[in-house]
Each structure stands twice: as C-alpha cells, then as structure tokens.
N, C-alpha and C positions, 0 to 999 in steps of 0.2 A: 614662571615659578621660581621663585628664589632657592639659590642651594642654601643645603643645609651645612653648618659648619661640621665638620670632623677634624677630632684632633688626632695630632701625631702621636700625642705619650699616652693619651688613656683614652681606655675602650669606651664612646657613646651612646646613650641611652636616647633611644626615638621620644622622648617626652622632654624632652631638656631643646630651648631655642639652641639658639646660636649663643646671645648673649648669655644665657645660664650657661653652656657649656664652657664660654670663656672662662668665667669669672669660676665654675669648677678646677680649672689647670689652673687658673694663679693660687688658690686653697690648698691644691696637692703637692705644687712645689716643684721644683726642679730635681728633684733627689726623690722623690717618689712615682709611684706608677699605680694606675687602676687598670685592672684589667676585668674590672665588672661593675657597671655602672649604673644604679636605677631610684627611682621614687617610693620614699615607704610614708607610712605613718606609725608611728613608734607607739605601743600601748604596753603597761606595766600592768602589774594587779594590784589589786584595791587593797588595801587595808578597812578594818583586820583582819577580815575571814581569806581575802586571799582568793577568790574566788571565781571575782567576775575582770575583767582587763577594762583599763582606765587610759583614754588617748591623751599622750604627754608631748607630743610634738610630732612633726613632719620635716624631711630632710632628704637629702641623697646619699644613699646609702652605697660603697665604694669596696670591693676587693682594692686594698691596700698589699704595693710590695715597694720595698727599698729597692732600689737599684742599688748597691753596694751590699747588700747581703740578699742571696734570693732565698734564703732559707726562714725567713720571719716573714710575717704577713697577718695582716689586720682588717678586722671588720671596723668601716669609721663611713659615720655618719654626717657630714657637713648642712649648715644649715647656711645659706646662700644669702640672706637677710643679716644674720648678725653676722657673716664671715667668719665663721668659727667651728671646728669641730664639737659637735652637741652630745658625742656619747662614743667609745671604741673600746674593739677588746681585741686580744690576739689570738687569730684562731690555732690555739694549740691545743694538745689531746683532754683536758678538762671542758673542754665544752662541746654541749649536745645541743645539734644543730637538728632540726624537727619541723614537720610540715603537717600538722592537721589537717589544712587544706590547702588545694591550690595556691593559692591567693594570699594567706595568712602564718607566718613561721615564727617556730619560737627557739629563746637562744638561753640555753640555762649553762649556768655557768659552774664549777667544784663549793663554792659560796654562796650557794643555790640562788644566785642573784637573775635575776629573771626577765627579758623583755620580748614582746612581740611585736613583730612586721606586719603589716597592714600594707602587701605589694599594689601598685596600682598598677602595673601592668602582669596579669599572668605567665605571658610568657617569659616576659624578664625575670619574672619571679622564676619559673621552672630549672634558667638556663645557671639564676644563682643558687639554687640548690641543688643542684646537681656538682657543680665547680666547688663549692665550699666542701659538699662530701670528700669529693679526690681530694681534697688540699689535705683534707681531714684524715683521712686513709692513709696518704701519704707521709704524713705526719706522725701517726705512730710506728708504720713501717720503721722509721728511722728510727725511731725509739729503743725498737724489739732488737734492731741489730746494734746497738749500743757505740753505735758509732755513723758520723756525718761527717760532711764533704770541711766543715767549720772546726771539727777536732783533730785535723789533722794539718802539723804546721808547717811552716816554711824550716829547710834545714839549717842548720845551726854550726857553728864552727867545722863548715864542710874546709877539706883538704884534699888536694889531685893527689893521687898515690901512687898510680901511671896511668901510659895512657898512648896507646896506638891509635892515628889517625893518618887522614889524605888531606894536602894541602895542593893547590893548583901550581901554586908558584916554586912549591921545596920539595912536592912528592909527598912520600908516606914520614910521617911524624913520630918518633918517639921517645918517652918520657920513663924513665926508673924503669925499664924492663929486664924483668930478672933473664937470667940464661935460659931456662927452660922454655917460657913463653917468647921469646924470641925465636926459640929455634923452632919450637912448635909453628908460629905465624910464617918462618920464614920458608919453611919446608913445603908447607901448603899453599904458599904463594905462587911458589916456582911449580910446583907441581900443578897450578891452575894454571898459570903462565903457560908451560909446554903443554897443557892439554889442547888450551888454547889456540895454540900454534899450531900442534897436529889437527885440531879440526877445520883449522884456514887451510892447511897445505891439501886434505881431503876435499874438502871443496870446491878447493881448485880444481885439482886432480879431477874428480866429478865433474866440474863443469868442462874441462879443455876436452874429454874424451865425448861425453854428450854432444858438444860441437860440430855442427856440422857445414861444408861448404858450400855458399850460398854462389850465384852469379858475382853479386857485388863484394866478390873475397880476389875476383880474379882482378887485377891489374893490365891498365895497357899495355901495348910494347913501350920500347923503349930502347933509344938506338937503333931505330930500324932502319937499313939500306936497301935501294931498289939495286939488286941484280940480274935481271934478267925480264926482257919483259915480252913478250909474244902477244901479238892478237888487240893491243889495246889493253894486256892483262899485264898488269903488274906482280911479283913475286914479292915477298918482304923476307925477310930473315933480321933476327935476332944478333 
C-alpha cells in the first residue's frame, strides 16, 4: 500500500493524491497556510429569476491564513488544472456562512453576491462549517471590543528614566534613582537580608539540637599506650 503524502504547512484533505496535494502547496505558497482543505463544486443562481443554482466550476476549496498576520483569513478556491485561484473572499463579519444541507452551503456576502458549495465529501464538509463559524464568531468578538492584537503598536520614542536591576558580574544596577526610592529598595533589602540570616542561623540552631549521636560520631583512640598487662589482657589508656 503506497503512503499517502501529508503535508507539513497545510491541513490534507483524503480526496486529494499525493500529486494533487503537492501541486496544492506550491498554489498556497510559502507565506500562506490552509488549515482546512476539501473538494467542492461551486454553483451560482441563474439569472434572471435568481432562483434555481447553476454549476460554474469545481476546485479545492482552502481555509486560507497568512502566516505574518493571523488575524485575516480567506475562503479561496484553487483550481489544480489552470493553477490559479478561481474565486476568494475574506471571511469577515459581512458574510453569512449557511448550510441547507449536509453536503451543500452557501456563502452570501453585504453585496448580496452569492455562491454555493456542492461538498463531495460530508464529513469534510461538517468539519469546514463548523471552523468557518468559530473563525466567524470570533471575528466579530473582536469587533464588539473595538480593539485587536493589530491596533495596538510597537512603542515609539521610548526613554529608560530609571531603573533598578541584578547583574551577575556588578550586583544590583542603578540608574537616576531618586532618594526616596532608593532608600525605600535599600531598607527592604537589608531588612530581607537579616531576615534571611536569622532564618539560616534558626535552622541551624534547629538542626544541631535535633542531632543526635550515632555510633559512627564516636572516633578511635588515639595515642594509645599499653601499661599494664595481666593475663594475656592488655589495658590501653588515652
């Protein structure tokens, strides 16, 4: 059984070979990413009445995200034959993302522009309607709080105005500190310092009286002379 290819940058779809899914990552590019990947057939409605859907093509239909901003992301359709994206929109809060059926969704847009998915796999289909809602959801979240991760910018003519720190090689570091914050940091130092101390000297203290004498605390003699020896017995002293 030959494996099947899986790619590293974007999510594959079990209907796509090997060679289809290559030739999908060279379309998406290096700067982009799918993180939802399947087979549709793309239908529109008829003119004039508007009323019954007209099949306009077939393609692989792709959650699109930038890799350098993860806050945009696109619905885009590749068609594997001419190498070319054949239709994309940006899923953001104007568009109504809808599931008749299993199998078949439609994607209406604020310019009531309108087209529907014709999924060939169900459950692919399930897994991208379900993900395009969160994207969705999440999407206007951001909106309601009037503020995103992208409005908010890098600092601008920043300036060190002081600044107490620890260096390994100079100790503690500092830069424009007024008197009062000096004496405040210095006070509290010392006073961690000697707390410091007094709970190492308790410790101790705790531990030497805890202590108790074992066998192997007692030492040999040492200098010891025989004087006196009766019976074969030896005497030693100290």
């Amino acid at each position: 059984m030959a494996m099947r290819f899986r790619s590293q940058r974007n999510y594959p779809s079990r209907l796509l070979s090997n060679d289809e899914a290559a030739q999908l990552d060279q379309l998406i590019g290096t700067h982009c990413q799918s993180s939802l990947t399947t087979v549709v057939q793309i239908f529109c409605p008829e003119p004039p009445e508007y009323t019954q859907w007209m099949k306009k093509d077939c393609g692989i239909l792709c959650l699109i995200t930038n890799r350098t901003d993860n806050q945009n992301h696109w619905l885009r359709i590749y068609c594997l034959v001419r190498r070319e994206v054949i239709w994309e929109h940006k899923l953001n809060n104007d568009l109504v993302y809808q599931a008749p059926t299993p199998y078949f969704h439609t994607i209406t847009s604020s310019d009531n522009t309108q087209i529907g998915l014709n999924f060939a796999d169900e459950a692919e289909a399930a897994i991208f309607l379900k993900t395009a809602r969160a994207y969705l959801v999440r999407n206007k979240a951001l909106t309601r709080s009037g503020l995103c991760k992208g409005d908010i910018s890098s600092p601008t003519n920043f300036r060190l105005i002081s600044h107490i720190g620890w260096d390994r090689r100079r100790g503690f570091v500092l830069y424009n500190v007024d008197n009062e914050l000096l004496h405040t940091f210095l006070s509290g130092f010392c006073n961690r310092s000697h707390a410091q101390k007094d709970n190492r000297q308790r410790a101790q203290y705790s531990s030497f009286k805890r202590r108790t004498i074992t066998k192997s605390d007692i030492s040999l003699p040492i200098d010891a002379k025989v004087i006196k020896r009766n019976n074969g017995i030896e005497r030693n002293t100290i």
